[in-house]
C-alpha positions in Angstrom: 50.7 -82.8 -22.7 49.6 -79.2 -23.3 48.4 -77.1 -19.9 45.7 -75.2 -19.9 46.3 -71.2 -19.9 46.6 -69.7 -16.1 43.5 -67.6 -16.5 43.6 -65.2 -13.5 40.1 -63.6 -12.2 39.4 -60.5 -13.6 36.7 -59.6 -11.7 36.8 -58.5 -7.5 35.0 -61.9 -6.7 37.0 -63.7 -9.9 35.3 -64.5 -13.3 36.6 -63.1 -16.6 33.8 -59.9 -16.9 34.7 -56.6 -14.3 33.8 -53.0 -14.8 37.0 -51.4 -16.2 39.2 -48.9 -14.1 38.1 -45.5 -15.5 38.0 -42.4 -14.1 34.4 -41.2 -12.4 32.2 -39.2 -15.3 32.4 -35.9 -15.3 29.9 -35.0 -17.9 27.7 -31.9 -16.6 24.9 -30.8 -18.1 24.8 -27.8 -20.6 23.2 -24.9 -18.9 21.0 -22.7 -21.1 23.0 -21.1 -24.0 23.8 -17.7 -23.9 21.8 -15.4 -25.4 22.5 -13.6 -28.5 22.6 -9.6 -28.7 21.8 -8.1 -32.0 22.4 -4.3 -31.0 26.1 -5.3 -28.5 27.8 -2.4 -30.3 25.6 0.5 -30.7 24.5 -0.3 -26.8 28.2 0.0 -26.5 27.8 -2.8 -23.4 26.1 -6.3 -22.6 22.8 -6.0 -22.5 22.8 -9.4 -20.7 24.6 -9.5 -17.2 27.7 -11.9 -16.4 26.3 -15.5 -16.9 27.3 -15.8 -12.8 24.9 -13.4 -11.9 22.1 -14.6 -14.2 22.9 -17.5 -12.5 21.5 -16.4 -9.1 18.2 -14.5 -10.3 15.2 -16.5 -9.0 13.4 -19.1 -11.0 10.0 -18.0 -12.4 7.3 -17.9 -9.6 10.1 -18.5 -6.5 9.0 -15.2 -5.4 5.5 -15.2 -6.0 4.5 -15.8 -1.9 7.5 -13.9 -0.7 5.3 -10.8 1.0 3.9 -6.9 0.2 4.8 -6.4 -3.7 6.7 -3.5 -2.5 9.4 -5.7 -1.5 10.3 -7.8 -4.0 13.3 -8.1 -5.0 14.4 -6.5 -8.4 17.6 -7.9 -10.4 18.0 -5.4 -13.5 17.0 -2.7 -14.6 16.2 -2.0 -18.4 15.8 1.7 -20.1 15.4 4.0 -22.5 13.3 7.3 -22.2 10.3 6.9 -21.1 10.5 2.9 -21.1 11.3 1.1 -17.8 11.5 -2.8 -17.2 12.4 -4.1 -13.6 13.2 -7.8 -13.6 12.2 -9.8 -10.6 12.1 -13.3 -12.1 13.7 -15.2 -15.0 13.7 -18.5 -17.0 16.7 -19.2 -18.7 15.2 -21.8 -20.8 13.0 -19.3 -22.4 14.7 -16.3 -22.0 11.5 -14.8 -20.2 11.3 -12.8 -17.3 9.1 -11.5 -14.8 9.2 -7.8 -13.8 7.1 -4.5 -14.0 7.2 -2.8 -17.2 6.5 0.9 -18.0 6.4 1.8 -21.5 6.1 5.8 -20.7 1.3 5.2 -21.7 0.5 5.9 -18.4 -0.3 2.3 -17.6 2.7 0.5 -15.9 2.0 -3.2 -14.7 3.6 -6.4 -13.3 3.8 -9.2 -16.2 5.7 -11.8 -18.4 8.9 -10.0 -20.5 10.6 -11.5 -23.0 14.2 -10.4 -22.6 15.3 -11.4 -26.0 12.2 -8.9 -27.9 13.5 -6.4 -25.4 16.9 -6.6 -26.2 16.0 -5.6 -29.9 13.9 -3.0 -29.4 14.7 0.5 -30.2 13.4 3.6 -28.5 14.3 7.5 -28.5 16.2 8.6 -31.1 16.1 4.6 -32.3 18.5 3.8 -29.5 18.5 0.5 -28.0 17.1 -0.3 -24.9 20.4 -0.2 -22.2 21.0 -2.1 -19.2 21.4 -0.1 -15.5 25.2 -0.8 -15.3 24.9 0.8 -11.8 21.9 -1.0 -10.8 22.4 -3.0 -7.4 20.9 -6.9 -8.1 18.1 -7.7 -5.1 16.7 -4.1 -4.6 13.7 -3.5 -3.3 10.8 -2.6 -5.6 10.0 0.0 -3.3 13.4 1.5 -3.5 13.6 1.7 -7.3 10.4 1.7 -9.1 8.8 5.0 -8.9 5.3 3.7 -8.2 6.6 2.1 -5.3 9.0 4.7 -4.0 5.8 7.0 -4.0 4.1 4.9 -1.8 6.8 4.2 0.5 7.4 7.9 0.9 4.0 8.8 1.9 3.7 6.1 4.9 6.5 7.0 5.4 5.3 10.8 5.9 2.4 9.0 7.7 3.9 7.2 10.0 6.2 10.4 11.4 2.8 12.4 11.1 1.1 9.9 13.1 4.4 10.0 15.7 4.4 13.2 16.3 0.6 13.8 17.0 1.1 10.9 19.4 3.9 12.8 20.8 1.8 15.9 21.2 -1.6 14.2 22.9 0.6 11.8 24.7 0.4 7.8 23.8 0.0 7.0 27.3 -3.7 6.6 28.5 -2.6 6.2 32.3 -0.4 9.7 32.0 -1.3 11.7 34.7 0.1 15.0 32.8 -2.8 17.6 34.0 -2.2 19.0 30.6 -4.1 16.0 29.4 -6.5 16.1 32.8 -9.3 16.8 30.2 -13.0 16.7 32.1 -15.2 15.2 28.9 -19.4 15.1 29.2 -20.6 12.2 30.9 -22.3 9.8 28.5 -25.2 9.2 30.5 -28.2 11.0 29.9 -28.8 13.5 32.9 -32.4 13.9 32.7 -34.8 11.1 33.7 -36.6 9.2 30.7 -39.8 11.3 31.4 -37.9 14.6 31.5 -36.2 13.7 28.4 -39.8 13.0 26.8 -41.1 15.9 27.4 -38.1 18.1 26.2 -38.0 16.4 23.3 -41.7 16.8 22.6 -41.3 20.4 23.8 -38.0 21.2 21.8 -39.9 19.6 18.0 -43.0 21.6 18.7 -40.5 25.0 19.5 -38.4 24.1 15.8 -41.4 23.7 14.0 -42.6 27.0 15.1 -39.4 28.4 14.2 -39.7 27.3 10.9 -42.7 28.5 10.7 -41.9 32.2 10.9 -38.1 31.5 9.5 -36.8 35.1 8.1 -38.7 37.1 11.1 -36.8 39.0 13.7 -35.2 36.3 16.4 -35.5 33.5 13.4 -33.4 34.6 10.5 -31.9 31.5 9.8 -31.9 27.7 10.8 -29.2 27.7 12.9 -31.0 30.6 14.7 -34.3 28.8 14.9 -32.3 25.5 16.4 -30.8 27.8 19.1 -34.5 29.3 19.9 -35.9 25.5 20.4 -33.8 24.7 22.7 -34.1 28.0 24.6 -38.4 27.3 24.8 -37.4 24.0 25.3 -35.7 24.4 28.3 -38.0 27.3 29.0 -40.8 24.8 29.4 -39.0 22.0 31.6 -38.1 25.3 34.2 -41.7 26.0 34.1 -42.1 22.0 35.2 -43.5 21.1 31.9 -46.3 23.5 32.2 -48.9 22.6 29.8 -50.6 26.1 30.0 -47.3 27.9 29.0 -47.5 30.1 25.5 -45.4 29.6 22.6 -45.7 33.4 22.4 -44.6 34.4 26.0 -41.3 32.1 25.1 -40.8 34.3 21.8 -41.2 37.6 24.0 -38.6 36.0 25.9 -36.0 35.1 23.4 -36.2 38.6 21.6 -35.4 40.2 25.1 -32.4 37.6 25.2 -31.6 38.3 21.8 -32.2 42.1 21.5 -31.3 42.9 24.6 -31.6 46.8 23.4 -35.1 46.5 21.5 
């Protein structure tokens, strides 16, 4: 009598269906292709940098939030003349990056720049468009890009300017230095709210006269006829505000002040 075939379990828990010893998959995904050069020999080096480095410029927008423009940080460096591009950003999918870009009109700006157009431009002399071979990846914006660098400079300048003058007056407000023991005017008014009426009153009526014989002897400018107002004005408030007091006895008085000689 025939025996049945000694079927042994294929499968961890027996059965005739098991997944089949193979080695772990190691497919990876394809990053971004390379991008072509159509000007690699008359640059006379890669206008693209090792793939590795590409590799560690940030993403499109990863450095949109990341504080004062001034320090962003740039990766390359693109040139020819006049024509500057700073690349802060890149998408390797598209080949686009973000930087600043100068083309030498007078009107550099921060925008979108599509590396691969770049790479076939031609400038000077119709010379391609070369990369900064000595151009350190993660540089400040303010520390390459001239607009920047400007700026920097001058708070810099600022900042030592404002240093020193708070050397020289002395930062601290409790110093007891008598070379800073300076006695200013108190704020408060020292004449009485009546007093202050009346030489008011007294010092308007003394300008307007002042003005009225502007170019005269004693009033030969306004500055001269705002120094003779408040001479009759405090003229008046000696004389306790005397009501009978004339304008002309005060002029008598200021041309002897004046011309003490005649």
């Amino acid at each position: 009598m025939p025996t049945k075939p000694d079927h042994k379990p294929a499968g961890p828990g027996g059965g005739q269906f098991t997944y089949p010893d193979r080695p772990e998959s190691t497919v990876v995904l394809d990053a971004a292709p390379r991008p072509a050069e159509t000007q690699r020999e008359r640059r006379g080096h890669d206008f693209y940098p090792p793939a590795a480095e590409m590799a560690t410029w940030p993403k499109l927008y990863a450095t949109e939030n990341d504080g004062p423009i001034g320090d962003k940080p740039i990766q390359a460096h693109y040139f020819q003349g006049g024509v500057d591009f700073y690349i802060a950003e890149y998408d390797p999918k598209e080949n686009e990056a973000f930087g600043y870009s100068d083309l030498g009109l007078g009107h550099p700006e921060w925008g979108y720049i599509p590396l691969g157009d770049v790479e076939e431009l031609r400038g000077q002399f119709g010379l391609p468009i070369e990369r900064d071979l000595d151009f350190t990846p993660g540089t400040p914006a303010k520390e390459c890009i001239p607009r920047y660098l400007a700026e920097a400079a001058k708070q810099k300048a600022d900042g030592e300017a404002a240093a020193k003058l708070a050397a020289l007056i002395g930062s601290d407000q409790g110093d007891d230095d008598d070379r800073h023991d300076i006695e200013w005017p108190d704020d408060e008014d020292p004449m009485s709210p009546e007093d202050r009426a009346q030489y008011d009153l007294h010092h308007r009526f003394s300008y307007d006269y002042g003005t009225s014989v502007l170019g005269c002897k004693g009033f030969e400018d306004r500055d001269t006829v705002e120094r003779f107002a408040g001479f009759a004005a405090k003229a008046y408030q000696d004389s306790g505000w005397n009501g009978m007091m004339d304008i002309h006895g005060v002029v008598d008085d200021w041309h002897a002040q004046e011309f003490p000689n005649g």
